[in-house]
C-alpha positions as CSV (number, residue, x, y, z in Angstrom):
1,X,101.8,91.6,97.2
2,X,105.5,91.5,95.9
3,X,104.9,94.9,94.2
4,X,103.9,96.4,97.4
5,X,106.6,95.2,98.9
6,X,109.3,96.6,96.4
7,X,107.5,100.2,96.2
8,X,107.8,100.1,100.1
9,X,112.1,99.3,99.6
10,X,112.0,101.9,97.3
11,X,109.5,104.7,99.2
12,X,112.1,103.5,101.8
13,X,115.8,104.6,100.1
14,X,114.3,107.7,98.7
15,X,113.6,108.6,102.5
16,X,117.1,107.4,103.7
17,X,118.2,109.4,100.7
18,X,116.1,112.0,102.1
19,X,117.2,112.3,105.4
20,X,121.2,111.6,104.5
21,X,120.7,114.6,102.5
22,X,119.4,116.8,105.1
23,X,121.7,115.2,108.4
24,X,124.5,114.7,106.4
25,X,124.6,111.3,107.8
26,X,126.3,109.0,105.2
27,X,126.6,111.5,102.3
28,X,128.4,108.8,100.6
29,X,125.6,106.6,100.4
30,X,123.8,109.2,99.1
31,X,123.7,108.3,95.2
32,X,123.7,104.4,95.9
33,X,120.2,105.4,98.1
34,X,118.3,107.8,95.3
35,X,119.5,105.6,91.8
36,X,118.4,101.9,94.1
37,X,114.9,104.2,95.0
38,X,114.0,105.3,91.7
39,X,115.2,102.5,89.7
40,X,112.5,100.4,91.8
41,X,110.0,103.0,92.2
42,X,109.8,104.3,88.1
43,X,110.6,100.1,86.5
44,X,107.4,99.2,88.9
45,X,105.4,102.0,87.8
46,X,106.3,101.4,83.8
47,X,106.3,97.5,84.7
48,X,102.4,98.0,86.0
49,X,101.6,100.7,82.8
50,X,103.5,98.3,79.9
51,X,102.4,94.7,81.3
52,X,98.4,95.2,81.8
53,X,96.5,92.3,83.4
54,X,94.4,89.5,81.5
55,X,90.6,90.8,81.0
56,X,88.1,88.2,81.7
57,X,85.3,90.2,80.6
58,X,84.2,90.2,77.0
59,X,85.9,92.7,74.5
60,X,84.4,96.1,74.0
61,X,82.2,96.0,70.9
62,X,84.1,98.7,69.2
63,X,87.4,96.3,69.8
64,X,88.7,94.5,67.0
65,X,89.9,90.6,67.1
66,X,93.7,90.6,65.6
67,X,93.0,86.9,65.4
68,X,96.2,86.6,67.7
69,X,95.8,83.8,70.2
70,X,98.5,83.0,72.5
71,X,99.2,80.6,75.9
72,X,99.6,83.5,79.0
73,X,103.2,82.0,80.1
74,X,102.2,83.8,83.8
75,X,98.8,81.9,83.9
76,X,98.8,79.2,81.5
77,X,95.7,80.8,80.1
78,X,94.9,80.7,76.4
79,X,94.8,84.2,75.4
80,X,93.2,86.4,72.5
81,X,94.6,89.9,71.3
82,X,92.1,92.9,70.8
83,X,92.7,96.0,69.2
84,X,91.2,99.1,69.9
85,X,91.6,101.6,66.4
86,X,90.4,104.7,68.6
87,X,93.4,104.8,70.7
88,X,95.4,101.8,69.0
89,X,95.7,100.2,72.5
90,X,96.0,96.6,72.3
91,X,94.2,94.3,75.1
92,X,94.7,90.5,76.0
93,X,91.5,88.9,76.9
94,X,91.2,85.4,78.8
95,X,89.5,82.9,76.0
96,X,87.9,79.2,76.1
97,X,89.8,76.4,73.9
98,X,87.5,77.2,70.9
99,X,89.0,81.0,71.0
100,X,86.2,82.3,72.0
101,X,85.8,85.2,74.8
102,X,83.5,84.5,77.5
């Protein structure tokens, strides 16, 4: 919900930035409006891309276990790291206290 939110604040300068553009209505503002816009709209969308969600699937069979098992400090969750060699993405899976994915 709080990432909606902030890409609505941002949607929002980049229109102010918009229309102070094309009134010329608080030029001055002008750079404060687009760098506040973008700096919210492109660190959510790289925030989202970078920090992917816990699975709670299974892995994919072609994934391999790094044998990497960390606490989630978001959700308290024990959490195991996959590795995918096709792409060399890397994805965290949700795990029960004997390490094992569900």
């Amino acid at each position: 919900m709080l990432t909606i939110v902030l890409y609505v604040i941002g949607g929002l300068l980049l229109v102010g930035a918009g229309i102070a553009f094309l009134t010329g209505v608080m030029v001055a503002l002008l750079p404060q409006l687009i760098v506040g816009g973008l700096l919210l709209v492109v660190g959510l969308a790289i925030e989202r891309w970078r920090y992917k969600p816990l699975l709670r699937g299974g892995p994919d069979p072609r994934w391999q276990d790094t044998g990497e098992r960390f606490v989630d400090p978001g959700s308290g969750q024990l959490t195991a790291v996959y590795f995918d060699p096709r792409d060399g993405e890397r994805h965290y899976i949700v795990v029960d206290e004997r390490g094992r994915a569900p």
